[in-house]
C-alpha positions as a Markdown table, in Angstrom:
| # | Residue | x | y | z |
|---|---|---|---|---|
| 1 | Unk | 0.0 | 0.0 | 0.0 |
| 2 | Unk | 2.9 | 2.7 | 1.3 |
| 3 | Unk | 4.7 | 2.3 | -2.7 |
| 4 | Unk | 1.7 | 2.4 | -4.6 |
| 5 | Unk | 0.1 | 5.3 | -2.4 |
| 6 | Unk | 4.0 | 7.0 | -3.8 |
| 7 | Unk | 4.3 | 5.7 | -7.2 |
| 8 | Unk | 3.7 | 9.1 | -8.8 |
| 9 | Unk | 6.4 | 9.5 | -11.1 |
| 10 | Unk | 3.5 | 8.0 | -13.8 |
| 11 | Unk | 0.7 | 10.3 | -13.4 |
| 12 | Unk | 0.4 | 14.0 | -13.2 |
| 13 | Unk | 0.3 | 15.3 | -9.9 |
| 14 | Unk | -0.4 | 18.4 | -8.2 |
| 15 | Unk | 2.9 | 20.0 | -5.8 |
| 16 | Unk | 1.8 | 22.4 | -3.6 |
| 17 | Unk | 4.4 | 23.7 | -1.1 |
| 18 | Unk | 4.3 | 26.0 | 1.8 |
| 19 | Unk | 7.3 | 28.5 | 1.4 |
| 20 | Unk | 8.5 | 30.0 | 5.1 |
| 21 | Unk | 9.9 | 27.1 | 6.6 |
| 22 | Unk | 9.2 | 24.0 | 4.1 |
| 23 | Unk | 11.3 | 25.5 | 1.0 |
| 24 | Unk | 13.2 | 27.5 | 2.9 |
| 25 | Unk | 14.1 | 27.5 | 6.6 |
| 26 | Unk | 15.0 | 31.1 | 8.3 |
| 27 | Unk | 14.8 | 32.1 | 11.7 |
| 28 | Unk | 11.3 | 33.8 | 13.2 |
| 29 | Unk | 13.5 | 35.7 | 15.5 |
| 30 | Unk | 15.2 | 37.1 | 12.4 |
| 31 | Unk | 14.4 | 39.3 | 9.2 |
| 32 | Unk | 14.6 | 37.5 | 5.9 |
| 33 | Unk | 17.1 | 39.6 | 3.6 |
| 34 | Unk | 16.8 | 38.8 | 0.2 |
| 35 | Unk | 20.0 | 40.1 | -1.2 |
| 36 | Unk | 21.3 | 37.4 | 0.7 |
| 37 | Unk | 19.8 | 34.6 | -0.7 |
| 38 | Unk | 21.3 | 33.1 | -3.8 |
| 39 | Unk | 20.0 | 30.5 | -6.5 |
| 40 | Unk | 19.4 | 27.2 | -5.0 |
| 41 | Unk | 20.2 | 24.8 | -8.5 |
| 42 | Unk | 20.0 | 21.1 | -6.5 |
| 43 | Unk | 16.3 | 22.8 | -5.4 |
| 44 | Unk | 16.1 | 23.7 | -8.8 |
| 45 | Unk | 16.9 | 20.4 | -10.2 |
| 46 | Unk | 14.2 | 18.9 | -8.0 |
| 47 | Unk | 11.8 | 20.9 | -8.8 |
| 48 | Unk | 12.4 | 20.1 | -12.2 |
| 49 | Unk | 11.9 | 16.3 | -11.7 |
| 50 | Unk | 7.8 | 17.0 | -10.6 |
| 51 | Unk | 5.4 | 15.2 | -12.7 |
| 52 | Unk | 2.7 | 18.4 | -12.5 |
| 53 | Unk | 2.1 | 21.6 | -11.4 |
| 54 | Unk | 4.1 | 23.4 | -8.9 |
| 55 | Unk | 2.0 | 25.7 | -6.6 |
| 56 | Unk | 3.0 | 28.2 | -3.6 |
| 57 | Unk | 0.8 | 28.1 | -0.7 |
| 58 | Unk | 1.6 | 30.0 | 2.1 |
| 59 | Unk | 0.3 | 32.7 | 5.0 |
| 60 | Unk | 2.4 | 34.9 | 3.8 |
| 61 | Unk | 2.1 | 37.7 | 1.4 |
| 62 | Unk | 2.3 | 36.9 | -2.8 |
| 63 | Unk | 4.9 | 39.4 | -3.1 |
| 64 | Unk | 7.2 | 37.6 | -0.1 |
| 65 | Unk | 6.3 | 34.8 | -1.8 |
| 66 | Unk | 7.3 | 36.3 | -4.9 |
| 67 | Unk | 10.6 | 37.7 | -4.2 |
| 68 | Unk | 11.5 | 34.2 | -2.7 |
| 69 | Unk | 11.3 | 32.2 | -5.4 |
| 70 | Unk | 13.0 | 34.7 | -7.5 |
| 71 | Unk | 15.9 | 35.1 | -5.8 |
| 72 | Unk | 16.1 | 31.1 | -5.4 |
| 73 | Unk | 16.0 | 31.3 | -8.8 |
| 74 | Unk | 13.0 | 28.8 | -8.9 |
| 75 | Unk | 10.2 | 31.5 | -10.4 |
| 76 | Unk | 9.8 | 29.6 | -13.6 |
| 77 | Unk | 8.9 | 25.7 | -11.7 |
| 78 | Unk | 5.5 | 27.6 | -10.6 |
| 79 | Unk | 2.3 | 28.3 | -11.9 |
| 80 | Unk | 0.6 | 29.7 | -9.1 |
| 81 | Unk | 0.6 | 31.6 | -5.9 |
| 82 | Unk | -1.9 | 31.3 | -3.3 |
| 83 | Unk | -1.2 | 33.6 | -0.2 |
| 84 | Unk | -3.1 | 35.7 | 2.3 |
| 85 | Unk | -3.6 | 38.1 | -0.1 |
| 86 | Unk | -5.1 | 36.0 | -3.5 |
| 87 | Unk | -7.3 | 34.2 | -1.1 |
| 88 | Unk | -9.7 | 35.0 | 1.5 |
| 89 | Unk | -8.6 | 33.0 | 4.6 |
| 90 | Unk | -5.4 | 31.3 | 5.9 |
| 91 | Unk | -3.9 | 28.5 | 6.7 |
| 92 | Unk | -5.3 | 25.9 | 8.4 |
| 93 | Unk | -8.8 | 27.3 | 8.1 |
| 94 | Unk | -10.4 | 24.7 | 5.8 |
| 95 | Unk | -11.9 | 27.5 | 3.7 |
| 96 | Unk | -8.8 | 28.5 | 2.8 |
| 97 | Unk | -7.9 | 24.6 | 1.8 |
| 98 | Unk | -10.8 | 24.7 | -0.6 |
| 99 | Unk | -10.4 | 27.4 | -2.7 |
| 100 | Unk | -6.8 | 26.0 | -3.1 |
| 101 | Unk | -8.4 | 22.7 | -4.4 |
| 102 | Unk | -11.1 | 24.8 | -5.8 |
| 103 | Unk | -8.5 | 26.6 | -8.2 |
| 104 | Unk | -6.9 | 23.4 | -8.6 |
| 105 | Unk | -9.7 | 21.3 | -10.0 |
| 106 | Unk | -10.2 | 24.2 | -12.4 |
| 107 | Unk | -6.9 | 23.7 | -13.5 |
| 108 | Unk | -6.9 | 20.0 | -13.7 |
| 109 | Unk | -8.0 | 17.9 | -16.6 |
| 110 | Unk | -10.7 | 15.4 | -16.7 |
| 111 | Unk | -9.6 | 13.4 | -14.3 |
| 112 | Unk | -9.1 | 14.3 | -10.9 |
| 113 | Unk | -5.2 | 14.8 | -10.1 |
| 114 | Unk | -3.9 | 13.7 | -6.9 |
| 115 | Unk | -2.8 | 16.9 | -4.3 |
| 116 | Unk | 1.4 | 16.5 | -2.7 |
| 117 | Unk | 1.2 | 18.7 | 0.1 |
| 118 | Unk | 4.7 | 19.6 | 1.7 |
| 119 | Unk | 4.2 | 22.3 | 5.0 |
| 120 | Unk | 6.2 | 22.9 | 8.2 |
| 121 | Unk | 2.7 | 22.6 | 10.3 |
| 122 | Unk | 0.8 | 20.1 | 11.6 |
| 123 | Unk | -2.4 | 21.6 | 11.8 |
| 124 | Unk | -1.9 | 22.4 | 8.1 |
| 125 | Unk | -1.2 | 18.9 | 7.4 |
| 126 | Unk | -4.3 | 17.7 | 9.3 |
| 127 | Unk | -7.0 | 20.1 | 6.9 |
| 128 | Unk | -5.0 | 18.9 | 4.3 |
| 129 | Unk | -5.6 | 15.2 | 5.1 |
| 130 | Unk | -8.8 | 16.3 | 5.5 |
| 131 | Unk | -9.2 | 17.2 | 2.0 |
| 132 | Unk | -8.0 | 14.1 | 0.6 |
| 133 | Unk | -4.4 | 15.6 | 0.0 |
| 134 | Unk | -0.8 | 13.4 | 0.3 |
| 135 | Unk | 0.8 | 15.2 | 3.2 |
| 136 | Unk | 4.5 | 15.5 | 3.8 |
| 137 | Unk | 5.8 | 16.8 | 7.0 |
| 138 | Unk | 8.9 | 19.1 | 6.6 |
| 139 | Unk | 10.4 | 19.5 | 10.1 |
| 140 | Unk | 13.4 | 19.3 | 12.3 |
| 141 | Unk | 11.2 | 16.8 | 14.6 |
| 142 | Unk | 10.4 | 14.8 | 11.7 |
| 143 | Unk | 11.0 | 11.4 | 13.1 |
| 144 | Unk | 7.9 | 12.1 | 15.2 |
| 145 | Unk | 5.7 | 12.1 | 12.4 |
| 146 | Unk | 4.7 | 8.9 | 12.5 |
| 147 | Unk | 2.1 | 9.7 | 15.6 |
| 148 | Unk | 0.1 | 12.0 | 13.4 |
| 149 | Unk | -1.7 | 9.6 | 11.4 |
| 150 | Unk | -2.8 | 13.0 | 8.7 |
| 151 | Unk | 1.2 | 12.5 | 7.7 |
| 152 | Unk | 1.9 | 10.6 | 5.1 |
| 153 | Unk | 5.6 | 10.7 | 5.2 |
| 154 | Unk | 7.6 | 13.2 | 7.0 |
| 155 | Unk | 11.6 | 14.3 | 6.4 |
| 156 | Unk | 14.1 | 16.8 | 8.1 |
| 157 | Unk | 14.4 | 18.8 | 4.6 |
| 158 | Unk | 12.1 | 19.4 | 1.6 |
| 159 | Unk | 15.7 | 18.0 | -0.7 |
| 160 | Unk | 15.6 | 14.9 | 1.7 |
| 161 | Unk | 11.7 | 14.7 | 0.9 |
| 162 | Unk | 12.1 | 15.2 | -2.7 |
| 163 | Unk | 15.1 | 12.4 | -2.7 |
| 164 | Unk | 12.9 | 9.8 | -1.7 |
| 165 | Unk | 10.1 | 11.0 | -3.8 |
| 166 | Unk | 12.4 | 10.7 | -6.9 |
| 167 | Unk | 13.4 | 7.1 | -6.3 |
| 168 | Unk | 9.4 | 6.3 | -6.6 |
């Protein structure tokens, strides 16, 4: 069951990633400056190894968002950004998970694409379970997630996460 629920690499998937500690990891008790990030190409290379659509999801504002991604140099691997400020609630509230999969399922074809979810939050996670989603856990307590039973699979790193994906 675990292998087939992961064997994605054959169909078309939809990747939607939380930003501020999931695809990139900063301190809260610190600013973010964006001169100093640089290109992340092994993120990049990743990224270009999805089967599907790349979305941003996050609490935070598009043009954080935005700016991130840039300056990662990872812009062009997504299609979308949903953030406090494209959609009317946040995270975890479950409106806020279904206009995601509202926009989603406009975007999909025919058939119903399955939804990778990779966030930092557990409460995120769970709505996102709740919604029929694949949940990954990105966290420095990772080995815990196990207990959550909304988890699918959880990892220390979103390039540990997408290292295991890749060899499904």
């Amino acid at each position: 069951m675990f292998r087939d629920k992961f064997k994605i690499n054959t169909i078309m998937v939809h990747y939607v990633f939380d930003l501020d500690d999931t695809l990139i990891i900063h301190r809260k008790d610190r600013r973010i400056i964006y001169g100093a990030m640089e290109p992340d190409l092994q993120l990049s290379n990743h990224l270009n190894k999805c089967n599907g659509s790349c979305y941003i999801y996050t609490n935070g504002t598009a043009g954080h968002a935005l700016e991130v991604i840039k300056r990662l140099g990872i812009k062009d691997h997504f299609e979308k950004i949903y953030s406090r400020d494209t959609i009317p609630y946040m995270k975890p509230h479950y409106k806020s998970f279904q206009a995601v999969q509202d926009d989603l399922s406009i975007r999909s074809n025919e058939t119903k694409e399955p939804v990778i979810f990779f966030d930092d939050i557990l409460e995120n996670l769970e709505e996102a379970s709740r919604m029929g989603w694949i949940t990954f856990w990105i966290h420095p307590d990772a080995i815990k997630g196990e207990y959550y039973h909304y988890v699918s699979k959880s990892f220390t790193d979103i390039k540990s996460c997408f290292q295991f994906l890749e060899t499904k």
